[in-house]
N, C-alpha and C positions, 0 to 999 in steps of 0.2 A: 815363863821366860818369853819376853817378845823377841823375837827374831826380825830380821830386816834385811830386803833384800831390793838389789841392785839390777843382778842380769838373772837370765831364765838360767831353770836346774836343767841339766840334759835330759830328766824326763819329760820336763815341760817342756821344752823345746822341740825333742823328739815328738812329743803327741801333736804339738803344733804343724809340726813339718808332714806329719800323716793326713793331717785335714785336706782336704780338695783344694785345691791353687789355684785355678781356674775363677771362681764366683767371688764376686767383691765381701770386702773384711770389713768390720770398723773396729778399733780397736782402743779398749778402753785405757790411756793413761792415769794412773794419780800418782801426783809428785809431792815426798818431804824433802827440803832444801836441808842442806847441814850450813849449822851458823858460817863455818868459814868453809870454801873449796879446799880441798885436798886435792892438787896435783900432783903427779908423780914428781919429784926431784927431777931438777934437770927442764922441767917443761918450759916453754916461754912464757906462761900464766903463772907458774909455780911462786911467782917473787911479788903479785900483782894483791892480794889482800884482798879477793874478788869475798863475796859471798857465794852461797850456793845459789842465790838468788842470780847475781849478776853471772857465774860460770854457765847457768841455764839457760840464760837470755845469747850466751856466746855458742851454744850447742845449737840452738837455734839457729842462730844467725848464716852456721856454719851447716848446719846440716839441712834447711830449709832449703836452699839451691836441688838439693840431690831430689828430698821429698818429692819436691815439685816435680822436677822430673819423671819421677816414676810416674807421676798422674796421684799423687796422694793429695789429701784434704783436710783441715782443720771442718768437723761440723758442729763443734759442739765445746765450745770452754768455760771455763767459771771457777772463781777462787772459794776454800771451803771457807765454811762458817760454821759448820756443828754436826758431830756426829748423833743422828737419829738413833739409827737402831745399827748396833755394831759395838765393837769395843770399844771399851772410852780410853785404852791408850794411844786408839787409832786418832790420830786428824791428820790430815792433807794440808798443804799449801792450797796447791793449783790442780784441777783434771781438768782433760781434755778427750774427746774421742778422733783420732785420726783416721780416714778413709782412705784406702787402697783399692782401685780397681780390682787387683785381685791381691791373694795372697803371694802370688810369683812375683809382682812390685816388692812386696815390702822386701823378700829374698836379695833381688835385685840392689836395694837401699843397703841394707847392712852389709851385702858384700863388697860394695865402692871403695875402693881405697880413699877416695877423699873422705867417707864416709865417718870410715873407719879411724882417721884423723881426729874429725868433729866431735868423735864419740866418748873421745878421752876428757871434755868438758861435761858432758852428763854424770858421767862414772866422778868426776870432781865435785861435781853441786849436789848429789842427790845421797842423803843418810837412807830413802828407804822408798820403794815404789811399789806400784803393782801394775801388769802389761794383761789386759785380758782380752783376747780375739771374742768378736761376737759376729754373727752373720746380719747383716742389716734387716730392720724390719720394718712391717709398715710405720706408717708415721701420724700421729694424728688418733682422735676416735679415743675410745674407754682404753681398761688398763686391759683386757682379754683379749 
């Protein structure tokens, strides 16, 4: 059965919130678009026949101001092409790794109320993602 998911389980999230705050994050995004956005009824987008493509470029739009704030950073994007090694029901659109000074920015970002606004465009474009915190590493050199 694939499963597909949007926002973190509260265990995920909880063991997230255990990790050290203090020391910078990078965090890996991958994005699957759903053919059309699903807004909630009622939204100002809801009537607009966006894609999940275009509702994602609108989360952006709108959540980028905050990002930046925090001190966050795109280091790293690229649209998929084929899955290697993994399952083959898996493909991605787009990933991307976002940088956080520390883990208490990104806290910072989700709890904005404009934020929180913006957020209702992702939850609209996106049928299935994956959020994975990693600690930065060196950069450069062999694969050890």
């Amino acid at each position: 059965m694939t499963q597909f998911y949007i926002d973190p389980s509260p265990a995920n999230f909880q063991a997230f919130k255990d990790l050290p705050r203090e020391e910078p994050i990078h965090m890996l995004n991958l994005l699957r678009y759903r053919d059309h956005a699903e807004f909630p009824e009622g939204h100002e987008h809801a009537s607009k026949g966006w894609s999940g493509r275009r509702a994602y470029q609108e989360y952006g739009k709108t959540s980028g101001p905050i990002f930046s704030r925090v001190g966050g950073s795109i280091v790293w994007r690229g649209a998929f092409q084929t899955m290697v090694t993994g399952p083959d029901d898996k493909d991605w659109h787009d990933g991307f790794v976002a940088q956080y000074p520390n883990a208490g920015a990104f806290f910072e970002m989700i709890k904005d109320a404009e934020y929180q606004k913006a957020v209702v465009n992702r939850t609209a474009a996106l049928v299935d993602s994956r959020l994975m915190r990693f600690a930065p590493g060196e950069v450069g050199g062999g694969f050890g």
